[in-house]
Backbone as CSV, one residue per row, in Angstrom:
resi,resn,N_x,N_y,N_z,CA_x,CA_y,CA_z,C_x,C_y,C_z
1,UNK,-7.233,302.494,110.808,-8.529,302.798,111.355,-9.131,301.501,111.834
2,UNK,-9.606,301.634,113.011,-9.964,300.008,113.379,-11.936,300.374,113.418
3,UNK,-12.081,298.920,112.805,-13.523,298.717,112.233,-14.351,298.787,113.540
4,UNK,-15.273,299.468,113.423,-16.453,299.111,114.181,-17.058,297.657,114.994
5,UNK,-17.289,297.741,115.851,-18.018,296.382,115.806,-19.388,296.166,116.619
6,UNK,-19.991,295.618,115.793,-21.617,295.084,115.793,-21.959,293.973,116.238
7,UNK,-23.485,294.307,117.240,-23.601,292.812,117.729,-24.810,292.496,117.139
8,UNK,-25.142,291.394,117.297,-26.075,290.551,116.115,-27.074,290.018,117.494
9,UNK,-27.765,289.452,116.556,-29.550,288.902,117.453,-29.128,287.600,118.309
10,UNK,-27.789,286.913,118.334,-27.766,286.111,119.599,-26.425,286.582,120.164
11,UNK,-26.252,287.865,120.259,-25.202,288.533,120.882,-23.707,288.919,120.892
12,UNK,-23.680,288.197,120.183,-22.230,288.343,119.269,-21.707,289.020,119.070
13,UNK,-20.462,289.460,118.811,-20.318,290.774,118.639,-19.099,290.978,116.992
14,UNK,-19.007,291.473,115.770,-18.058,291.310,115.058,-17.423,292.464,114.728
15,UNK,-16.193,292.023,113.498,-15.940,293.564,112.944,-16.103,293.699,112.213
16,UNK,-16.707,294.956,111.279,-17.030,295.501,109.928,-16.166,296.629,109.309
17,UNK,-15.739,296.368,108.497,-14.945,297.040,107.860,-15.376,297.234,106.332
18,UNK,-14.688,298.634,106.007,-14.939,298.637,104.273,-14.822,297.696,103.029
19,UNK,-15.154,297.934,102.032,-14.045,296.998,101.120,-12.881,297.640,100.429
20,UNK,-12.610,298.921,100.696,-11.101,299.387,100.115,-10.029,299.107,100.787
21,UNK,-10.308,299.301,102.323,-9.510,298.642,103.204,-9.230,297.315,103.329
22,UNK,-10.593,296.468,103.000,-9.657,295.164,103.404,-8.883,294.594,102.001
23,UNK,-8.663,295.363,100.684,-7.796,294.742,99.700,-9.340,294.145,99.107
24,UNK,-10.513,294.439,98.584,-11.228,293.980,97.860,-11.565,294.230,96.455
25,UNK,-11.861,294.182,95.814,-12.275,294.516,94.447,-12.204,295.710,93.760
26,UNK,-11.067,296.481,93.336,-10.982,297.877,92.679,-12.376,298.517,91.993
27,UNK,-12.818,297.409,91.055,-13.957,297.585,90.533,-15.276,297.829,91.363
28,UNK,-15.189,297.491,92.098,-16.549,298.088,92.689,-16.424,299.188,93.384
29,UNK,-15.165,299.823,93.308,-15.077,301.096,94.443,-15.924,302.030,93.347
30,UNK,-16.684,303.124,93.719,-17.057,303.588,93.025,-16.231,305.240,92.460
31,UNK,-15.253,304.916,93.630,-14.518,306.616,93.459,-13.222,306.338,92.656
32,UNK,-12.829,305.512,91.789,-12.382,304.382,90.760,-13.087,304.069,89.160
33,UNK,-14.305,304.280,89.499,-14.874,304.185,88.301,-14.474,305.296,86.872
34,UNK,-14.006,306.482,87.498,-14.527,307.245,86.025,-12.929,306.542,85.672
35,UNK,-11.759,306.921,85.793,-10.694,306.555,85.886,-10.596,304.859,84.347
36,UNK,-11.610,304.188,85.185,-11.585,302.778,84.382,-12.760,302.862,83.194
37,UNK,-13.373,303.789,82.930,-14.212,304.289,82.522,-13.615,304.275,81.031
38,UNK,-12.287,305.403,81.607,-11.431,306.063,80.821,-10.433,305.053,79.810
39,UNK,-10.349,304.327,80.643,-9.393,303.242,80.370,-10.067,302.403,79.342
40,UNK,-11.646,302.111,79.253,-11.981,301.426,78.761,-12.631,302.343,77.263
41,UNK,-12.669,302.859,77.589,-13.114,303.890,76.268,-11.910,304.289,75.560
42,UNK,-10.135,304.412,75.474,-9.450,304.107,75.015,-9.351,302.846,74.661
43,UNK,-9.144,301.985,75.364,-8.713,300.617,75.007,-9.682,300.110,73.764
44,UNK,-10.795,300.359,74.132,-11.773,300.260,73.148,-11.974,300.624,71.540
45,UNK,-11.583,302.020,71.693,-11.140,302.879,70.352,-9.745,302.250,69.609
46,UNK,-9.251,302.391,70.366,-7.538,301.584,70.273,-7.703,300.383,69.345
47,UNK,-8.414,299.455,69.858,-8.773,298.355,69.349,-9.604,298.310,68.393
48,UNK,-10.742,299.153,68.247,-11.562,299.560,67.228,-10.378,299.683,65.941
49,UNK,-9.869,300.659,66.167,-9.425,301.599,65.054,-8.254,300.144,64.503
50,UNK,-7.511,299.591,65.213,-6.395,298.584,64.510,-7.494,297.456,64.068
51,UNK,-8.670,296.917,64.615,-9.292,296.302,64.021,-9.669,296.378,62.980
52,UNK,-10.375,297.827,62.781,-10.825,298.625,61.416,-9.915,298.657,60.234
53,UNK,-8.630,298.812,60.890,-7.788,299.712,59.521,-6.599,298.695,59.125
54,UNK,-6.360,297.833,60.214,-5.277,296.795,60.068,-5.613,295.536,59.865
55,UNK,-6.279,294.998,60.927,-6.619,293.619,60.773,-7.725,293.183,59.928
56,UNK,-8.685,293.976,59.835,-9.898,293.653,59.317,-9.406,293.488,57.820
57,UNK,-8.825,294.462,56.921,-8.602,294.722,55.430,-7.872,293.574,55.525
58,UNK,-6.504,292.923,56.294,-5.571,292.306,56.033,-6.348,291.160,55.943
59,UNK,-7.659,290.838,56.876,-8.039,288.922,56.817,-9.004,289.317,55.695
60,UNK,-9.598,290.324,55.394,-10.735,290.254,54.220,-9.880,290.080,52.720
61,UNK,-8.385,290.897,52.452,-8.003,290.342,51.286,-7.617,289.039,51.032
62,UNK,-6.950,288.701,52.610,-6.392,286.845,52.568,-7.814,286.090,52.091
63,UNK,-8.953,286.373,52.606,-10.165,285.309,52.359,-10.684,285.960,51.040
64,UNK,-10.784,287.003,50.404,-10.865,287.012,48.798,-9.914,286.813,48.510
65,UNK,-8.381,286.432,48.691,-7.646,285.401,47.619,-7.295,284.511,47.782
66,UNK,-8.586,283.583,48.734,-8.376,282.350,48.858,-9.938,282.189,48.216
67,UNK,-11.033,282.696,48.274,-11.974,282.669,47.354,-11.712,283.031,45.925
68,UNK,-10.840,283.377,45.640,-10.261,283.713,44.195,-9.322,282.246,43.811
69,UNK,-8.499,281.950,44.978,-7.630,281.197,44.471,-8.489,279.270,44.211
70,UNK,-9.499,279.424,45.145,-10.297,278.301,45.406,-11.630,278.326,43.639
71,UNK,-11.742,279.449,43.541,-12.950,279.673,42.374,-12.123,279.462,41.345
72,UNK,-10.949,280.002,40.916,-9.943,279.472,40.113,-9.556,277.896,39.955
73,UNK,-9.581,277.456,41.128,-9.175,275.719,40.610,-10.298,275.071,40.588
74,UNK,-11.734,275.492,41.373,-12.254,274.573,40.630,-13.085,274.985,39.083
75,UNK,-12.618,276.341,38.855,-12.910,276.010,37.132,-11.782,275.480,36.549
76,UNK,-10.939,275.192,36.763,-9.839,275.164,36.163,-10.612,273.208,36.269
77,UNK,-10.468,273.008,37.054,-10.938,271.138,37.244,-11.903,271.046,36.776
78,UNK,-13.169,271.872,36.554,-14.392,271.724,35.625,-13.634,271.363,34.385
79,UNK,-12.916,272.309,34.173,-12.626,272.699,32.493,-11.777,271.486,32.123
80,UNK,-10.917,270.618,33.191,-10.021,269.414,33.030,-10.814,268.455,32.590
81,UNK,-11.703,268.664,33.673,-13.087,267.421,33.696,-13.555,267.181,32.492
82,UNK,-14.141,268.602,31.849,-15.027,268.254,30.688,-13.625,267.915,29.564
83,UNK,-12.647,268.432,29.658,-11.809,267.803,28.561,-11.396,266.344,28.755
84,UNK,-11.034,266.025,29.862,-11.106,264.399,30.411,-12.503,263.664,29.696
85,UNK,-13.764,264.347,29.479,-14.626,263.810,29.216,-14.757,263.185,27.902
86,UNK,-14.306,264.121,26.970,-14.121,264.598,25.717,-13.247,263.380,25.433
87,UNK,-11.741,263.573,25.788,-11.139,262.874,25.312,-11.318,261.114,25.250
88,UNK,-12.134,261.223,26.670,-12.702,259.700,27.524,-13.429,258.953,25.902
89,UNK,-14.411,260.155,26.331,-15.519,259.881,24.678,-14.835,259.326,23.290
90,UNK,-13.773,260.015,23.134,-13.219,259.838,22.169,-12.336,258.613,22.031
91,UNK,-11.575,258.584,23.198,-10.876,256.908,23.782,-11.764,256.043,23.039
92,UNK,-12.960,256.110,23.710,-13.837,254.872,24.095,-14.228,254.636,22.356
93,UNK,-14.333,255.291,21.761,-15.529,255.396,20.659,-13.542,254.961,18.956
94,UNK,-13.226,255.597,19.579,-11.374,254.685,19.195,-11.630,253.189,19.541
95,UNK,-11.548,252.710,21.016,-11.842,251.809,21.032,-12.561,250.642,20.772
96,UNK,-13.673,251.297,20.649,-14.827,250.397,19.706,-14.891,250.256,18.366
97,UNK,-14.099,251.325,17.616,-13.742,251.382,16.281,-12.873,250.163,15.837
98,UNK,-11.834,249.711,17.172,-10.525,248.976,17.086,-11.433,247.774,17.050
99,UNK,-11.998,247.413,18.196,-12.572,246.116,18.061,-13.793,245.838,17.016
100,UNK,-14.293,246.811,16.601,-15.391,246.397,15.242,-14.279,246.047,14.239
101,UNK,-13.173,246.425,13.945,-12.305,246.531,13.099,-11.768,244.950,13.443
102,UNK,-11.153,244.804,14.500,-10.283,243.258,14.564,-11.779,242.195,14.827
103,UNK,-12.530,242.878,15.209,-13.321,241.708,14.803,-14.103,240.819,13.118
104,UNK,-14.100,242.244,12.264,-14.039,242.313,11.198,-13.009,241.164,10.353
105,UNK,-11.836,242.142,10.973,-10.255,240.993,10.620,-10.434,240.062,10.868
106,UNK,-11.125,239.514,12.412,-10.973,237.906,12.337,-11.974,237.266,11.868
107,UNK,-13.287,237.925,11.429,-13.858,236.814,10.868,-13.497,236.471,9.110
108,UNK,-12.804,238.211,8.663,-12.187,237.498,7.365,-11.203,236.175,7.277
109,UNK,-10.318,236.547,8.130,-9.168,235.988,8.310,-9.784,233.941,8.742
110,UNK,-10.699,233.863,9.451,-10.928,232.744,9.876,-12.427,232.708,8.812
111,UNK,-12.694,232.865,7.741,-13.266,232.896,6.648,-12.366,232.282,5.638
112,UNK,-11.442,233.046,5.754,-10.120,232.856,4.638,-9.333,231.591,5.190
113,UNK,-9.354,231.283,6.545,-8.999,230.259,6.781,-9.304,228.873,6.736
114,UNK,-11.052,228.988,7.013,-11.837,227.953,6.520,-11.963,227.579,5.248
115,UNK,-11.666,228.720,4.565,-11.570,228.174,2.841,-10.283,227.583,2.261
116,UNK,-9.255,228.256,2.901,-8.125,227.361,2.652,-7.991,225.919,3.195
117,UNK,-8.394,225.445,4.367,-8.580,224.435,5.138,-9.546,223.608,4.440
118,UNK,-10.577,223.900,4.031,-11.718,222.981,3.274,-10.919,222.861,1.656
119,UNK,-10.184,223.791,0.915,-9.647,223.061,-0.541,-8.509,221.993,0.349
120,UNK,-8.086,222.431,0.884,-6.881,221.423,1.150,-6.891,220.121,1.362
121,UNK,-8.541,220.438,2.475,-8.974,218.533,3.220,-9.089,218.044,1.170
122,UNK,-10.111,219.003,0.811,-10.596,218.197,-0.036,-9.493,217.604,-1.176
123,UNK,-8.446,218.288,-1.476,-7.214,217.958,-2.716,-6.469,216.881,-1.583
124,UNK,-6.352,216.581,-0.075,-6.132,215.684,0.733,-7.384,214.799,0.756
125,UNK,-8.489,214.826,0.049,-9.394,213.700,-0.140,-9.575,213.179,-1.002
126,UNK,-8.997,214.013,-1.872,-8.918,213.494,-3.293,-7.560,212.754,-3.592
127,UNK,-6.515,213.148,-3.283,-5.518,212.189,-3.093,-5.556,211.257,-2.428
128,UNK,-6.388,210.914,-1.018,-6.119,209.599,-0.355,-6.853,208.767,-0.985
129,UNK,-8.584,209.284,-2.215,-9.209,208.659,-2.653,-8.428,208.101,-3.850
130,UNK,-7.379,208.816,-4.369,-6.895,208.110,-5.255,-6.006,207.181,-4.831
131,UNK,-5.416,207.470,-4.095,-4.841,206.008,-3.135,-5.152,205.397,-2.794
132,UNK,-6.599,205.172,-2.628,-7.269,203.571,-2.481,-7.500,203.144,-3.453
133,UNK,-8.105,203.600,-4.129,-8.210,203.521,-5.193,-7.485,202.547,-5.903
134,UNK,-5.889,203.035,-6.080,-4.595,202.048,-6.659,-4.959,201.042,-5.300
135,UNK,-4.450,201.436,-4.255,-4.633,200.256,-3.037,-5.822,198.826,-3.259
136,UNK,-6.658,199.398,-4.061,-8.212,198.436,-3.997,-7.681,197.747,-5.164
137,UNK,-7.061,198.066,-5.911,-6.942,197.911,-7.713,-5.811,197.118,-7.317
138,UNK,-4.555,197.277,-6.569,-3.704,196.165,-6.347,-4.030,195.420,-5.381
139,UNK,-5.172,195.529,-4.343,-5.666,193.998,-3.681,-6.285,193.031,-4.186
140,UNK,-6.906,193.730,-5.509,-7.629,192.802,-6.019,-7.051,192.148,-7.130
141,UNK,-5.584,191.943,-7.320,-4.944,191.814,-8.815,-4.588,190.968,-7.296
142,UNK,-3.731,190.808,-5.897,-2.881,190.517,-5.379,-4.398,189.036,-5.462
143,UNK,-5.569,189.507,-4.801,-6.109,188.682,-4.658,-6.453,187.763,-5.644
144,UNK,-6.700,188.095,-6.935,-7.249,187.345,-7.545,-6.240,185.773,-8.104
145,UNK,-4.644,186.712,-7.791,-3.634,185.924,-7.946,-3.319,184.744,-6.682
146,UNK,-3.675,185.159,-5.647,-4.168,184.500,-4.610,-4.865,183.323,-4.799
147,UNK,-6.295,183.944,-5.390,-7.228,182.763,-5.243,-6.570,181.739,-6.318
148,UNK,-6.036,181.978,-7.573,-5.587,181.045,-8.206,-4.773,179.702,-7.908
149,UNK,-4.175,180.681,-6.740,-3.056,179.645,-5.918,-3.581,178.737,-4.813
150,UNK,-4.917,179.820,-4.006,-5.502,179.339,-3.253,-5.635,177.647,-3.503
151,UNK,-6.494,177.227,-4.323,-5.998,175.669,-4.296,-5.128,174.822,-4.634
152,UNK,-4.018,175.111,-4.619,-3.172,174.263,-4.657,-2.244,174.398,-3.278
153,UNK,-2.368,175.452,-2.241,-1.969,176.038,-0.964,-2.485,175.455,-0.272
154,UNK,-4.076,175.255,-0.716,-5.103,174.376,-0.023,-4.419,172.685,-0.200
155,UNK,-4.733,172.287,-0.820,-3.932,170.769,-0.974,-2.645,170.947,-0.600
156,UNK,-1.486,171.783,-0.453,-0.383,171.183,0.321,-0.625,171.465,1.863
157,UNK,-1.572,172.161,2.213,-1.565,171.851,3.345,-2.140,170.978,4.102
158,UNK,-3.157,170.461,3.304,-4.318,169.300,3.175,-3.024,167.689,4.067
159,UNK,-2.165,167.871,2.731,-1.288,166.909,2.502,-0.454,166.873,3.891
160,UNK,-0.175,168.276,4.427,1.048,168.666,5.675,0.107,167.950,6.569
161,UNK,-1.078,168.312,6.646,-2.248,167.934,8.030,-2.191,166.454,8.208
162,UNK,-2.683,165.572,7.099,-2.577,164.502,6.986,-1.364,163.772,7.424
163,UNK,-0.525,163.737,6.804,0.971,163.333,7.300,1.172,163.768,8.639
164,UNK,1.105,164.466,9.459,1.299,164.902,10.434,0.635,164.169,11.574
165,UNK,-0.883,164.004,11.131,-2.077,163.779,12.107,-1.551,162.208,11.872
166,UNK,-1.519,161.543,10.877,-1.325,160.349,10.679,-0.319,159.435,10.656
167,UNK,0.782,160.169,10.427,2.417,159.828,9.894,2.088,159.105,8.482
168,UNK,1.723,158.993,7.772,1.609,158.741,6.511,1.316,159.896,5.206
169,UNK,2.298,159.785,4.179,1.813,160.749,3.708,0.926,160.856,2.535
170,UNK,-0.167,161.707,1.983,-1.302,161.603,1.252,-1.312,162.496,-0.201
171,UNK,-1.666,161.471,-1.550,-1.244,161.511,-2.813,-2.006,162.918,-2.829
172,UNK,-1.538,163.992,-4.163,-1.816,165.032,-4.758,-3.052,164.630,-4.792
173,UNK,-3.553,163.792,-5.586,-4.667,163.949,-6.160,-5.533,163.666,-4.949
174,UNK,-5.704,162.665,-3.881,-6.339,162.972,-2.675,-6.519,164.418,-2.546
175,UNK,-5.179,165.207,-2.122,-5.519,166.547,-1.454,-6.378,166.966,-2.567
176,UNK,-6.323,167.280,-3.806,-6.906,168.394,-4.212,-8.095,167.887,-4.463
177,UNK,-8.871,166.515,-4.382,-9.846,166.131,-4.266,-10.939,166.297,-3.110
178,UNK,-9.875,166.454,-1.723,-10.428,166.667,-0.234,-10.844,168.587,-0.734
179,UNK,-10.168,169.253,-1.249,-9.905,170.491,-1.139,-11.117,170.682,-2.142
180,UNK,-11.801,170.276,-3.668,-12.970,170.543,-4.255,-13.761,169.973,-3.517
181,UNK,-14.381,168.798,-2.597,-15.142,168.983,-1.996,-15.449,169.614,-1.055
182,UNK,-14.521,169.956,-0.294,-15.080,171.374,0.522,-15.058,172.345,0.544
183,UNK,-14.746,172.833,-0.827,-14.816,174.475,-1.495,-16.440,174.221,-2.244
């Protein structure tokens, strides 16, 4: 069927044609409509009903037993928790028991140590005191034997000096005469 054609306000002239003919839009034909109407009011139900009866039950039990399986662990981790807590408590309060305890131990122990350490200096002070003791008691026997000798040690050396300084050598009784006057 060939289109009409119309002329326009600066003279023109075109062609007009339907839109079934030229291959346009199914949907807007209107002698098409009940047809898709139809189509859509099945498709619709169709989908309704597998939504309703299939899919819907199948994702609502998966998400209550993943809300089941999720409400389950975390009581289950509460219930870890508070026993973690418990036991924590109990660790800790062990632990402080241990160290009141070794601290206890060490101040006996370094109590007990200071007392053994202080008899010992002292039976080691009392022995070195008795060792001077003899030590003082034989310097003064060494000395006193000393001084006895002292002058006559004094005059031979009196005598060595002399002879030496002088080349002549000088009578006993000189030295030990030089030696009481200057004692």
């Amino acid at each position: 069927m060939a289109a009409p054609e119309k002329s326009d306000a600066t003279g023109g002239t075109y062609a007009t044609t339907t839109e079934a003919e030229s291959g346009g839009l199914p949907q807007f034909d209107t002698s098409v409509w009940a047809g898709q109407i139809v189509y859509l009011l099945f498709l619709f139900f169709v989908l309704y009903l597998l939504i309703a009866k299939v899919f819907a039950p199948r994702l609502r039990r998966v998400m209550d037993e993943r809300a089941t399986t999720i409400s389950t662990a975390v009581a289950t981790a509460r219930s870890v928790q508070a026993e973690a807590a418990t036991q924590a408590a109990a660790a800790k309060a062990e632990v402080e028991q241990a160290r009141a305890d070794s601290r206890r131990m060490a101040a006996e122990a370094k109590a007990r140590v200071a007392a053994e350490a202080e008899a010992r200096r002292q039976a080691e002070e009392a022995e070195v005191n008795a060792r001077i003791e003899a030590a003082e008691a034989q310097i003064a026997v060494t000395r006193d034997a000393a001084m006895t000798n002292v002058s006559t040690i004094a005059a031979d050396t009196a005598q060595a000096i002399v002879q030496r300084l002088t080349g002549k050598p000088a009578t006993a009784a000189e030295a030990a005469a030089a030696v009481k006057g200057a004692v």
